[in-house]
C-alpha positions as CSV (number, residue, x, y, z in Angstrom):
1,X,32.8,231.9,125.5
2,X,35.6,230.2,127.3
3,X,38.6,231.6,128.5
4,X,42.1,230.8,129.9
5,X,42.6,231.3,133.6
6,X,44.6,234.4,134.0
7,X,46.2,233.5,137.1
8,X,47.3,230.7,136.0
9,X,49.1,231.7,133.0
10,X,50.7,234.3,134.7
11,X,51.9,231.9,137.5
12,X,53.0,229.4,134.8
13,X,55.0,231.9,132.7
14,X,56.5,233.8,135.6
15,X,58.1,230.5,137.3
16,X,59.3,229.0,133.8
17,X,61.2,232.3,133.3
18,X,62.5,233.2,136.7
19,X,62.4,229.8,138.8
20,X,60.5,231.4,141.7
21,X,57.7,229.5,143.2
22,X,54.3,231.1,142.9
23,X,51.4,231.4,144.7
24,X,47.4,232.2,144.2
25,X,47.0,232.5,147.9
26,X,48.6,233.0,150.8
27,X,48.3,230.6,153.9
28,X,46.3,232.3,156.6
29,X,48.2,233.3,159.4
30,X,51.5,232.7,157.9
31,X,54.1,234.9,158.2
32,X,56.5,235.6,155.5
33,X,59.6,234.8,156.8
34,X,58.6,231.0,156.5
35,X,57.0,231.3,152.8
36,X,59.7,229.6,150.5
37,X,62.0,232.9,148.9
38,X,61.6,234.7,146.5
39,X,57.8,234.1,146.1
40,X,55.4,235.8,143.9
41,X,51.6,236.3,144.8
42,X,49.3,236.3,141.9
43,X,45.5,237.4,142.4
44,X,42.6,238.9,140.7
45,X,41.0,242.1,141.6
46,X,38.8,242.1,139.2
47,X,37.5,241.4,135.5
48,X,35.5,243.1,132.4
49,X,33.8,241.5,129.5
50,X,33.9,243.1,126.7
51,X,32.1,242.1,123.2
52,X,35.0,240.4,122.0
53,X,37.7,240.1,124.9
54,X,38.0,240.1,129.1
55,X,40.3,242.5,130.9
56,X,41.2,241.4,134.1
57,X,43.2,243.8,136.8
58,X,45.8,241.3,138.6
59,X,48.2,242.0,141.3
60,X,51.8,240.5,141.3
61,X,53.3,241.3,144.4
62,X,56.7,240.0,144.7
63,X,58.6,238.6,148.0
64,X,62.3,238.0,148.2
65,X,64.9,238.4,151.1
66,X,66.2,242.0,151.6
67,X,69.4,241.8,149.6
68,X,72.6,241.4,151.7
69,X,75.6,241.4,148.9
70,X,76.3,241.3,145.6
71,X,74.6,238.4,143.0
72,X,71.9,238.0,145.8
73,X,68.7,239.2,144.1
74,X,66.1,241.1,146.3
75,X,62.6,242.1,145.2
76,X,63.0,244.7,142.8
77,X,66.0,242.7,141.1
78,X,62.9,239.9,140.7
79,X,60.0,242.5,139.6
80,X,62.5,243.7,137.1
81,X,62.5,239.7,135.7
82,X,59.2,239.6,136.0
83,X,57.9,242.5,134.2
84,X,60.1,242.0,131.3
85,X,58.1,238.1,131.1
86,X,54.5,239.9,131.5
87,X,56.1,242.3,128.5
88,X,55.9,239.2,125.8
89,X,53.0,239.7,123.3
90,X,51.5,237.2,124.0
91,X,52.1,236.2,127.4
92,X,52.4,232.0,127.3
93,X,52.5,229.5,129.9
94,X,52.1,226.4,130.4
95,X,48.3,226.4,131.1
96,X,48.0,228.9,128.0
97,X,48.2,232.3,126.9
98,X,46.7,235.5,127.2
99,X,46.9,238.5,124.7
100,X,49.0,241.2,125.8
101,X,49.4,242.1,129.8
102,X,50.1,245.6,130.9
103,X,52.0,247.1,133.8
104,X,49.5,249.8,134.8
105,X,51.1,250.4,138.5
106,X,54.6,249.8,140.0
107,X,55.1,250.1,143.8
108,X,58.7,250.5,145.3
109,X,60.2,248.4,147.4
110,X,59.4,248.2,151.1
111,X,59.8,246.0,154.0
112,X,57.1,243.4,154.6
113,X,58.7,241.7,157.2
114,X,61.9,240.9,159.0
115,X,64.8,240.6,156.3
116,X,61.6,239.9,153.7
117,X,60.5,243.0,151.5
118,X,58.2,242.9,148.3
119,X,57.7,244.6,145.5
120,X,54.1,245.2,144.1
121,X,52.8,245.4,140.2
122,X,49.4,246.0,139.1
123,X,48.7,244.5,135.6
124,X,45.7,244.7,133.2
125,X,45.1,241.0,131.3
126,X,43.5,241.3,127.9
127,X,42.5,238.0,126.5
128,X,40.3,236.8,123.7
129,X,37.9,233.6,124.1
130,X,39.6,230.5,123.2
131,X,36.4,229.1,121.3
Protein backbone atom coordinates (compact mmCIF):
# COMPACT_ATOMS: atom_id res chain seq x y z
CA UNK A 1 0.00 0.00 0.00
CA UNK A 2 1.30 3.47 -0.78
CA UNK A 3 0.68 6.47 0.83
CA UNK A 4 1.11 10.27 0.55
CA UNK A 5 3.77 11.92 2.63
CA UNK A 6 2.10 13.58 5.44
CA UNK A 7 4.53 16.19 5.96
CA UNK A 8 4.53 17.14 2.87
CA UNK A 9 0.94 17.76 2.33
CA UNK A 10 0.76 19.54 5.41
CA UNK A 11 3.64 21.86 4.42
CA UNK A 12 2.14 22.32 0.96
CA UNK A 13 -1.36 23.26 2.21
CA UNK A 14 -0.30 25.36 5.07
CA UNK A 15 2.08 27.78 2.80
CA UNK A 16 -0.69 27.97 -0.19
CA UNK A 17 -3.09 29.20 2.55
CA UNK A 18 -1.12 31.40 4.71
CA UNK A 19 2.20 32.41 2.62
CA UNK A 20 4.56 31.37 5.47
CA UNK A 21 7.54 29.39 4.49
CA UNK A 22 7.77 25.93 5.92
CA UNK A 23 10.13 23.70 7.15
CA UNK A 24 10.72 19.74 7.80
CA UNK A 25 13.83 20.46 9.72
CA UNK A 26 15.54 22.84 11.42
CA UNK A 27 19.21 23.83 10.63
CA UNK A 28 21.39 22.65 13.41
CA UNK A 29 22.74 25.20 15.44
CA UNK A 30 20.60 27.88 14.08
CA UNK A 31 19.02 30.20 16.04
CA UNK A 32 15.67 31.51 15.42
CA UNK A 33 16.10 34.94 15.16
CA UNK A 34 17.75 34.36 11.65
CA UNK A 35 15.14 31.58 10.37
CA UNK A 36 12.92 33.57 7.72
CA UNK A 37 9.45 34.84 9.81
CA UNK A 38 6.74 33.54 10.45
CA UNK A 39 8.03 29.91 9.90
CA UNK A 40 6.26 26.73 10.62
CA UNK A 41 8.00 23.45 11.55
CA UNK A 42 6.34 20.27 10.40
CA UNK A 43 7.55 16.76 11.78
CA UNK A 44 6.47 13.33 12.55
CA UNK A 45 6.43 11.75 15.89
CA UNK A 46 5.11 8.95 14.95
CA UNK A 47 2.76 6.60 12.77
CA UNK A 48 0.11 3.54 13.04
CA UNK A 49 -1.08 1.24 10.31
CA UNK A 50 -4.14 0.28 10.57
CA UNK A 51 -6.03 -2.51 8.23
CA UNK A 52 -7.31 0.05 5.95
CA UNK A 53 -5.60 3.58 6.88
CA UNK A 54 -2.19 5.20 8.71
CA UNK A 55 -2.51 7.66 11.54
CA UNK A 56 0.37 9.69 11.95
CA UNK A 57 0.95 12.11 15.18
CA UNK A 58 2.65 15.44 13.60
CA UNK A 59 3.76 18.47 15.27
CA UNK A 60 3.28 22.02 13.81
CA UNK A 61 5.03 24.31 15.81
CA UNK A 62 4.63 27.80 14.63
CA UNK A 63 7.38 30.73 14.72
CA UNK A 64 6.61 34.36 14.12
CA UNK A 65 7.99 37.75 15.68
CA UNK A 66 6.37 38.75 19.02
CA UNK A 67 3.71 41.14 17.76
CA UNK A 68 4.62 44.85 18.24
CA UNK A 69 1.29 46.82 16.83
CA UNK A 70 -1.70 46.36 15.23
CA UNK A 71 -2.01 44.27 11.59
CA UNK A 72 1.37 42.71 12.59
CA UNK A 73 0.45 39.00 13.11
CA UNK A 74 2.40 36.99 15.90
CA UNK A 75 2.22 33.23 16.45
CA UNK A 76 -1.10 32.56 17.72
CA UNK A 77 -2.61 35.10 15.05
CA UNK A 78 -0.74 32.34 12.46
CA UNK A 79 -1.83 28.96 14.44
CA UNK A 80 -5.23 30.42 14.30
CA UNK A 81 -4.69 30.39 10.15
CA UNK A 82 -3.29 27.41 10.35
CA UNK A 83 -5.65 25.27 12.22
CA UNK A 84 -8.60 26.49 10.36
CA UNK A 85 -6.40 24.93 6.89
CA UNK A 86 -5.63 21.48 8.82
CA UNK A 87 -9.77 21.76 9.59
CA UNK A 88 -10.59 21.05 5.59
CA UNK A 89 -11.92 17.50 5.16
CA UNK A 90 -9.80 16.58 3.22
CA UNK A 91 -6.71 18.29 3.82
CA UNK A 92 -5.05 19.02 -0.03
CA UNK A 93 -1.86 20.28 -1.10
CA UNK A 94 -0.01 20.35 -3.69
CA UNK A 95 1.93 16.98 -3.19
CA UNK A 96 -1.71 15.50 -2.30
CA UNK A 97 -4.13 14.95 0.31
CA UNK A 98 -4.71 13.28 3.33
CA UNK A 99 -8.17 12.35 4.94
CA UNK A 100 -9.14 14.38 7.71
CA UNK A 101 -6.27 15.90 10.30
CA UNK A 102 -7.13 16.53 13.92
CA UNK A 103 -5.94 19.11 16.39
CA UNK A 104 -5.40 16.75 19.36
CA UNK A 105 -3.10 19.41 21.45
CA UNK A 106 -2.81 23.21 21.46
CA UNK A 107 0.14 24.88 23.39
CA UNK A 108 -0.03 28.70 24.23
CA UNK A 109 2.18 31.09 23.21
CA UNK A 110 5.63 31.53 24.69
CA UNK A 111 8.90 33.05 23.94
CA UNK A 112 11.39 31.00 22.03
CA UNK A 113 13.75 33.52 21.54
CA UNK A 114 14.52 37.14 21.51
CA UNK A 115 11.39 39.01 19.91
CA UNK A 116 10.61 35.28 18.24
CA UNK A 117 7.75 33.21 20.15
CA UNK A 118 5.96 30.08 18.74
CA UNK A 119 3.02 28.48 18.99
CA UNK A 120 2.80 24.58 19.14
CA UNK A 121 -0.12 22.13 17.68
CA UNK A 122 -0.16 18.49 17.89
CA UNK A 123 -2.23 16.91 15.05
CA UNK A 124 -3.31 13.24 14.29
CA UNK A 125 -3.12 12.47 10.18
CA UNK A 126 -5.57 9.84 9.07
CA UNK A 127 -5.02 8.84 5.43
CA UNK A 128 -6.11 5.99 3.30
CA UNK A 129 -3.65 4.20 0.70
CA UNK A 130 -3.60 5.83 -2.61
CA UNK A 131 -3.56 2.39 -4.56
Amino acid sequence: MKYKDPVQVLRDAITSATGAQTVRVIQEGSLPDTWPMPLVHVYVTQSQDLDFERITSVVVDVYAKTPTGPGVVGAEALADQVTDVLSARPVVGASGWVDTVDVSSRLGVRAAYGVVEVVGLSVEVTQRPTD
